[in-house]
C-alpha positions as CSV (number, residue, x, y, z in Angstrom):
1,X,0.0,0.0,0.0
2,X,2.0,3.5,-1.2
3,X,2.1,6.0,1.8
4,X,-0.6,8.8,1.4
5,X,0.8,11.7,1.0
6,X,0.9,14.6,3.9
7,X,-0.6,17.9,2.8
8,X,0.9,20.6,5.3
9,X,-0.5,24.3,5.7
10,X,3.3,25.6,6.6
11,X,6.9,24.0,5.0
12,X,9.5,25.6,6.6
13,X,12.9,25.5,4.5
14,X,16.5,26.1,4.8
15,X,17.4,29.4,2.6
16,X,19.1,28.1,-0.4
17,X,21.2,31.1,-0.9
18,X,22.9,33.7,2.1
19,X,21.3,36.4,0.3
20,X,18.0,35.4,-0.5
21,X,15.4,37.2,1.3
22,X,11.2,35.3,1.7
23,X,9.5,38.4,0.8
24,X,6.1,35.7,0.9
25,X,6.7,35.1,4.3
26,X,7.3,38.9,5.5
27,X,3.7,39.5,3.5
28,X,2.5,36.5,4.9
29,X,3.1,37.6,8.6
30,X,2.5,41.8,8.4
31,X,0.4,41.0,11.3
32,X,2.8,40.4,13.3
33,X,4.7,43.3,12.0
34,X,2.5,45.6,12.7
35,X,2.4,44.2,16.6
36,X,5.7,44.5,16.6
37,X,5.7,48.0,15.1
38,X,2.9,48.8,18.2
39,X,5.1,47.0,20.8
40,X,8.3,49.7,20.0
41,X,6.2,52.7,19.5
42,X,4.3,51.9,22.4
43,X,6.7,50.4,25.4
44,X,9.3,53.0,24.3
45,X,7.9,55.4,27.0
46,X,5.1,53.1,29.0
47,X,4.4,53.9,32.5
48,X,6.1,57.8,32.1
49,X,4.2,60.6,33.0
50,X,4.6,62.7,29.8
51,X,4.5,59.6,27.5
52,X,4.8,60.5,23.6
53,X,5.2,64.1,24.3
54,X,9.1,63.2,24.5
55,X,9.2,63.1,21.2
56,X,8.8,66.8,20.7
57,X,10.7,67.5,24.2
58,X,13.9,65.6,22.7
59,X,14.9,67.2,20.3
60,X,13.6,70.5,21.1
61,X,16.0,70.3,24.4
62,X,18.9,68.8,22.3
63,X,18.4,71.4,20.0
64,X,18.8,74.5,23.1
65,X,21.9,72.4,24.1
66,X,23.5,72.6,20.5
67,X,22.9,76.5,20.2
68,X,24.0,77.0,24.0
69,X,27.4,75.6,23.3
70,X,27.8,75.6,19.5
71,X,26.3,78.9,18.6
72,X,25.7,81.2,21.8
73,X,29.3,80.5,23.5
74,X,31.3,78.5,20.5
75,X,30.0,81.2,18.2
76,X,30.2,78.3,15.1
77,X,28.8,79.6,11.9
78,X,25.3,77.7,10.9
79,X,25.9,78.7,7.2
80,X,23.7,82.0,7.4
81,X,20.4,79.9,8.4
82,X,18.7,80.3,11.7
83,X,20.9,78.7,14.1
84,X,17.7,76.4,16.0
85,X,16.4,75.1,12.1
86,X,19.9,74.7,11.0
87,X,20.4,72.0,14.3
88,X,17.0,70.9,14.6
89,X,17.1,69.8,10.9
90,X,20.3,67.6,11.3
91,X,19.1,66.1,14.4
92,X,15.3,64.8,13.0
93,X,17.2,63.2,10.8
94,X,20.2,62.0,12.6
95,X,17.3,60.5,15.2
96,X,16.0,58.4,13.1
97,X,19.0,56.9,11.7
98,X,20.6,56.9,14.9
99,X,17.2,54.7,16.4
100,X,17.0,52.5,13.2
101,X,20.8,51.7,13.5
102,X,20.5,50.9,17.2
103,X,17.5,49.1,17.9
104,X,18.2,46.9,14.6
105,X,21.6,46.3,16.3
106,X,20.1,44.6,19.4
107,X,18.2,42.0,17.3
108,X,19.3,38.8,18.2
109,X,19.9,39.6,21.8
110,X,17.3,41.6,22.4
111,X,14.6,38.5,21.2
112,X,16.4,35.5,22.2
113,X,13.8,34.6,24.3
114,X,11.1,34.6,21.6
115,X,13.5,33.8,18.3
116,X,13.8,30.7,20.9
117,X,10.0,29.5,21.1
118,X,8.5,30.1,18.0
119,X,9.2,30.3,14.3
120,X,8.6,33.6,12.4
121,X,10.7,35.6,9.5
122,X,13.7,37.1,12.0
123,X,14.1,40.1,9.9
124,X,9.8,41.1,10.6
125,X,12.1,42.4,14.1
126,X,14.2,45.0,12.4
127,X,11.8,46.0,9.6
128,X,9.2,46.9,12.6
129,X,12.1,48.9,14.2
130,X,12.4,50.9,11.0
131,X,8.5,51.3,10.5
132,X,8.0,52.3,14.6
133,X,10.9,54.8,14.3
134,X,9.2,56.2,11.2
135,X,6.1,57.3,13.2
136,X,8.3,58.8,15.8
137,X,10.2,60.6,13.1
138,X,7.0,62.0,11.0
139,X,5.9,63.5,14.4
140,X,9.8,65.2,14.9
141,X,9.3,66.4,11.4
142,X,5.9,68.0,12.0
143,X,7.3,70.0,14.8
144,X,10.2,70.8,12.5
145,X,7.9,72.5,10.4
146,X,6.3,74.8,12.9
147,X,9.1,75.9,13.8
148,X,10.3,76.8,10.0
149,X,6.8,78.3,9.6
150,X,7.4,80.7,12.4
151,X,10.8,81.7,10.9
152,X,9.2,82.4,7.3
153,X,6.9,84.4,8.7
154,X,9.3,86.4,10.7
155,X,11.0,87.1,7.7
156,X,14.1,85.1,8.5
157,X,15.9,83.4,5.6
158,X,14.2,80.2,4.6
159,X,13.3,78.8,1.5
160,X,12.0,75.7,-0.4
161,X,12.7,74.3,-3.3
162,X,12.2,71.3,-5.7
163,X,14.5,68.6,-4.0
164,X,12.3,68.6,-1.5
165,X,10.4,66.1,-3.9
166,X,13.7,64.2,-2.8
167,X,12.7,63.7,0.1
168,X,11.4,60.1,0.4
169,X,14.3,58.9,-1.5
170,X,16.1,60.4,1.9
171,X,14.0,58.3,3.9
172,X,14.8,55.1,2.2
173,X,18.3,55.9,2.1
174,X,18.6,56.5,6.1
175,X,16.0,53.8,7.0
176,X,18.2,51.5,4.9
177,X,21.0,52.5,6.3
178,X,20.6,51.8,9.6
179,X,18.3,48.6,8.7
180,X,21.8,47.3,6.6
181,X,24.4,48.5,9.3
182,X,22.4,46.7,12.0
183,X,21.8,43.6,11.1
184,X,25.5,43.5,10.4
185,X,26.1,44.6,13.8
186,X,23.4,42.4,15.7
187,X,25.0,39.1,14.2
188,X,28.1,40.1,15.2
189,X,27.0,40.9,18.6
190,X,26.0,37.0,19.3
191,X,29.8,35.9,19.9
192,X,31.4,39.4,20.4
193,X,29.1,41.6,23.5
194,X,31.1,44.6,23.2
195,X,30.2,46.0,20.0
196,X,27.0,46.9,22.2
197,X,28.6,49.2,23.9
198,X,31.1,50.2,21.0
199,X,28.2,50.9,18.5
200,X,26.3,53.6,21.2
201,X,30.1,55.0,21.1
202,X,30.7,55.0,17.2
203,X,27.1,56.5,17.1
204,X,28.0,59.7,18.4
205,X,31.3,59.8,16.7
206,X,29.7,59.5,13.8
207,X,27.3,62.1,14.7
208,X,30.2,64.7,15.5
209,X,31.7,63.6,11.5
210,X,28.2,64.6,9.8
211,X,26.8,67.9,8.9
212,X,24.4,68.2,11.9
213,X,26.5,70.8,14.1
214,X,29.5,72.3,11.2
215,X,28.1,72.7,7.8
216,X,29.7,71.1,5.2
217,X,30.4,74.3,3.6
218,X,32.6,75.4,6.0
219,X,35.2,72.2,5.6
220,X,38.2,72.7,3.5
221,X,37.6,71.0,0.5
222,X,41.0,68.6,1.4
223,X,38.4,67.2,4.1
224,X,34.9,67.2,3.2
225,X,36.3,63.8,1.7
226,X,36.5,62.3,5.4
227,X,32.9,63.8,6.0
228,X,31.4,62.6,2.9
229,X,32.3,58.6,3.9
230,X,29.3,59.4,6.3
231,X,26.6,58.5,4.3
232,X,24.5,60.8,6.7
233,X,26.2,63.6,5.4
234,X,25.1,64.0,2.1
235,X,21.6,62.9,3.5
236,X,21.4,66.2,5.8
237,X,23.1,68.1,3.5
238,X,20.7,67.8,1.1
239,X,18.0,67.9,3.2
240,X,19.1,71.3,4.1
241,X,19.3,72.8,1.3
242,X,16.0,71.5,0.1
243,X,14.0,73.1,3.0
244,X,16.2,75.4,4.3
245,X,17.6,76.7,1.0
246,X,21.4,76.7,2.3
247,X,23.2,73.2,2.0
248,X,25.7,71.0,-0.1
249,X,23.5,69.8,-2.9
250,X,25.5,67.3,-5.0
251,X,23.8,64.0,-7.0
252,X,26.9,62.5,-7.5
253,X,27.0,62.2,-3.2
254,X,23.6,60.7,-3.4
255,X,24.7,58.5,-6.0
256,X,27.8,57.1,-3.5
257,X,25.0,57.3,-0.8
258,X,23.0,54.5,-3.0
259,X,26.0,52.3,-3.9
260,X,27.3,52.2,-0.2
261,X,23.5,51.4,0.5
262,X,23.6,48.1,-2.2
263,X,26.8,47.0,-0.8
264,X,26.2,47.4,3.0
265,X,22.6,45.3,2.5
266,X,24.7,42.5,0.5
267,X,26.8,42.2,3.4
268,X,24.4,42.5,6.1
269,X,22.0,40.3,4.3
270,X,24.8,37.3,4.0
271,X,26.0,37.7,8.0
272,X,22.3,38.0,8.9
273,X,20.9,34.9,7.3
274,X,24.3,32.6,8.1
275,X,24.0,33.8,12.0
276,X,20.3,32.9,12.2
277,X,20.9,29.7,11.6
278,X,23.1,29.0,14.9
279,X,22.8,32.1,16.8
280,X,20.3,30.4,19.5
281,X,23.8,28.2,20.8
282,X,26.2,31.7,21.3
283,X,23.5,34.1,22.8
């Protein structure tokens, strides 16, 4: 008698290639993305008194900080734009690269306990760390925006212009950024614990070698080359000049920011999918 054969509603596979990504299985579980992307939007400031309001109050009080030191005492040039959209500008962004880069870092060891129970898509974790931060970032932006209203209509000088269209390009550059640089980072961090600590570190550095506090204008040329292997740089810059009409607009820095982009995912891709398979013995 032949064995009848077994009709399952769920065959789970080994990845044929390091690179291969199940895009079917991140659709097929957007549920739990979406509790995921709940879960870090939510628990991020649970149980405190002023809850989502920090939001705003972050960057509003890093910004003060900036222009107490780096403006009102340093006396630093903001390339001729008001000193609190020039810093609040970099630092939206810069949050939500900074956030996406972080939190995708913590991956593995931050979910061992569930990537240990049940089976799901392991990258649905750091795709709902890059959606969650994009709320908190949309709400940054918004307050962005008041404040650049209120200097237009105090006559200070501020403009748009048509790269603003650029702007979700900008997004996807910074979200993939940190998405790529993370999960390189969060496989690495099964066997070696003290990237943690080296990664909130390198964050900062990295912060300092961008365009949020010196413009890029104001580098010699012989060095804008070491600020330019930031891909943040060219990010901000151009971000800048789109909404605040002063910046370093260049396609070709756009261009390197894309390539890096391809490369970085490749690599974080590869280290991502070979560490999944065995990272449940190290961590």
């Amino acid at each position: 008698m032949s064995e009848e054969k077994e009709n399952w509603d769920l065959v789970i596979k080994p990845k044929q290639s390091m690179f291969s990504v199940d895009f079917k299985s991140l659709w097929r579980y957007r549920d739990l993305l979406m509790l995921f992307v709940r879960r870090d939007f939510v628990s991020v400031y649970k149980q405190t008194i002023l809850g989502p309001i920090w939001f705003i109050i972050q960057p509003i009080l890093t910004t003060l900080t900036y222009y107490i030191i780096f403006t009102f005492f340093g006396k630093m040039s903001t390339d001729g734009l008001p000193p609190i959209l020039f810093y609040m500008s970099g630092i939206v962004l810069w949050n939500y690269f900074a956030e996406c880069l972080t939190k995708t870092s913590e991956t593995f060891t931050a979910n061992a306990s569930i990537f240990g129970k049940v089976y799901f898509p392991r990258l649905i974790v750091p795709l709902s760390i890059v959606v969650s931060n994009i709320i908190r970032f949309g709400i940054q932006l918004l307050l962005l925006i008041v404040f650049w209203l209120y200097a237009y209509a105090t006559g200070k000088p501020v403009q748009l212009n048509s790269t603003l269209l650029l702007l979700p390009l900008l997004v996807i550059l910074m979200a993939g950024h940190g998405f790529a640089a993370g999960l390189i980072i969060s496989s690495l961090t099964t066997k070696y614990r003290d990237l943690k600590f080296l990664v909130q570190f390198g964050v900062q550095l990295l912060m300092y070698g961008s365009s949020v506090v010196i413009p890029l204008s104001r580098v010699p040329e012989h060095y804008r080359w070491v600020f330019l292997m930031n891909p943040m740089t060219s990010i901000i810059e151009t971000f800048k000049y789109s909404f605040l009409g002063k910046g370093v607009y260049e396609p070709v820095y756009l261009l390197y920011n894309f390539i890096s982009l391809i490369v970085i995912l490749f690599i974080g891709l590869f280290i991502f999918n070979k560490v999944e398979k065995s990272f449940m013995d190290t961590v």
